[in-house]
N, C-alpha and C positions, 0 to 999 in steps of 0.2 A: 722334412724341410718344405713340401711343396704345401700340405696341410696349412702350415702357417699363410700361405698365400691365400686360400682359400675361408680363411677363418674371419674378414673382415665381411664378405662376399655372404657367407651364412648368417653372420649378426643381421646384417641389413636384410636379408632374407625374413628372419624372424621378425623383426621390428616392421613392415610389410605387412605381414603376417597379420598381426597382431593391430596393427591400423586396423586392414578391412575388416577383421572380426568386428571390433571398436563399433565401427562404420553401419554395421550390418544390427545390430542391437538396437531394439525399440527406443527412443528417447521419453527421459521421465519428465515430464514438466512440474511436477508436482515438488515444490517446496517447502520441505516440513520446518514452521517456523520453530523456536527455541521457546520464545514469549508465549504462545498459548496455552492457557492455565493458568497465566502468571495474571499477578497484580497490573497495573499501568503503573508506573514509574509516578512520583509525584512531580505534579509541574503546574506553572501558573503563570499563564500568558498572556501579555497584555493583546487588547484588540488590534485584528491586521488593520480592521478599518474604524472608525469615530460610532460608525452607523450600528455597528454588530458588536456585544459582546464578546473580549476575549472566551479564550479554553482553558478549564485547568480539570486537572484529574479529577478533584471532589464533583463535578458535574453527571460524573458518570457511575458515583454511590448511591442515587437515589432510590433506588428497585427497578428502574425502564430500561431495558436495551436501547443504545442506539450502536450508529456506525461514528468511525473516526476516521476521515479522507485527509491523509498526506497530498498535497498539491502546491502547483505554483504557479504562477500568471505567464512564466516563460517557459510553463511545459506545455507540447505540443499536443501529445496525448491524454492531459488532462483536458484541454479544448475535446477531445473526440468523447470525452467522457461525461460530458457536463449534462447533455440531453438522460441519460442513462442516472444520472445523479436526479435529475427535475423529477422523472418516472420514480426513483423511489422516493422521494418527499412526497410525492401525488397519495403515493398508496401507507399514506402512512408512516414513514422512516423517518425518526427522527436524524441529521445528520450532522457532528461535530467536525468543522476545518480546521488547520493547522497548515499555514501560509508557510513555506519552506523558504527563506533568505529572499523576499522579497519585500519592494516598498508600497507603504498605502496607496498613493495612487494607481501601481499598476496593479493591484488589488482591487482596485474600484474601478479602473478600467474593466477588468476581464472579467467580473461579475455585470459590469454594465452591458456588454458583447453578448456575454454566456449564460445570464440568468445566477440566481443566487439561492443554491437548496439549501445552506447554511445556518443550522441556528446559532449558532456560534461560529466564529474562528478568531483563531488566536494565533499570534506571528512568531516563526519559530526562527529566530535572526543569524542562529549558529547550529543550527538544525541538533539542538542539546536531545529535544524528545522526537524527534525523529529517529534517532539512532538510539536512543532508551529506549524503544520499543521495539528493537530488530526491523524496521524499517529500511531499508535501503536502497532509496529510489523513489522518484514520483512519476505521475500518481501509484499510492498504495493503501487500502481500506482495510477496517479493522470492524469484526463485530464485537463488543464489549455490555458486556451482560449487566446488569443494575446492580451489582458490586465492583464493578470497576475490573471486571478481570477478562483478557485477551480470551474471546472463543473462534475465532478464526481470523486467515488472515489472506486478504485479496493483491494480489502480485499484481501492478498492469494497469491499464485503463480498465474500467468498466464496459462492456458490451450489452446489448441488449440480451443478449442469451442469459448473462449471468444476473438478470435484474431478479429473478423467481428464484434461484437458488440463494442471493445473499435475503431475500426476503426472509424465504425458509431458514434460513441461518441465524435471523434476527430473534424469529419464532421460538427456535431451542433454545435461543439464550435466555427467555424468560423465566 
């Protein structure tokens, strides 16, 4: 009888338990995406702005890696990223955008602000290849090897740290 009194008193005990362990456990940042290897999805996008060519997948068949930056004029952290974008156009990177539910103007506002590493972008109105690419969230960058196929894939803003490593990333995908 008295057991039973104690038996809700022990559940909670475990479950305690089993937090702080939780707790105590290195965290993984590392998200392994599902798309790398894979094809890009086919897609063909009109231009975000008059001035730059849209995006569309056959862009990315020709034999040259570049990058594919998910962004929008009303991300905050794509503003912290933009400087870190200009460094890789500088050293060579080619870089494809894809404008996430935004309008031309504020398009061309926030490359007038932020600079425009962009040799393309193309406006993705319903975020259709956004989410065809396991994307989920902006900013998020893609290296994409001269066949068109996902070889890594950058979670986040771009930082200065990671400007040498997606360089090197660009490099294997040749």
């Amino acid at each position: 009888m008295s057991w039973r009194l104690w038996l809700p008193l022990l559940a909670f005990a475990g479950f305690l338990g089993l937090a702080a362990y939780q707790l105590t456990q290195p965290k993984d940042e590392f998200v392994e995406s599902g798309m790398i290897g894979q094809r890009l999805p086919y897609f063909d996008l009109p231009p975000a702005i008059e001035s730059v060519d849209g995006a569309a997948s056959a862009n990315f068949a020709d034999g040259k890696p570049r990058l594919l930056n998910i962004w929008a004029s009303w991300c905050l952290p794509c503003i912290a990223e933009a400087p870190q974008l200009e460094s890789l156009k500088r050293q060579g990177a080619e870089i494809v955008g894809i404008a996430i539910r935004d309008r031309p103007p504020d398009v061309a506002r926030f490359l007038a602000q932020n600079g425009n590493p962009y040799a393309r972008i193309g406006r993705d109105d319903l975020s259709e290849v956004q989410l065809g690419i396991g994307s989920s969230g902006v900013p998020e960058t893609f290296v994409i090897d001269g066949k068109g196929v996902i070889r890594y894939q950058h979670i986040g803003d771009i930082r200065a740290e990671d400007v040498p490593m997606l360089l090197e990333k660009l490099e294997e995908a040749r």
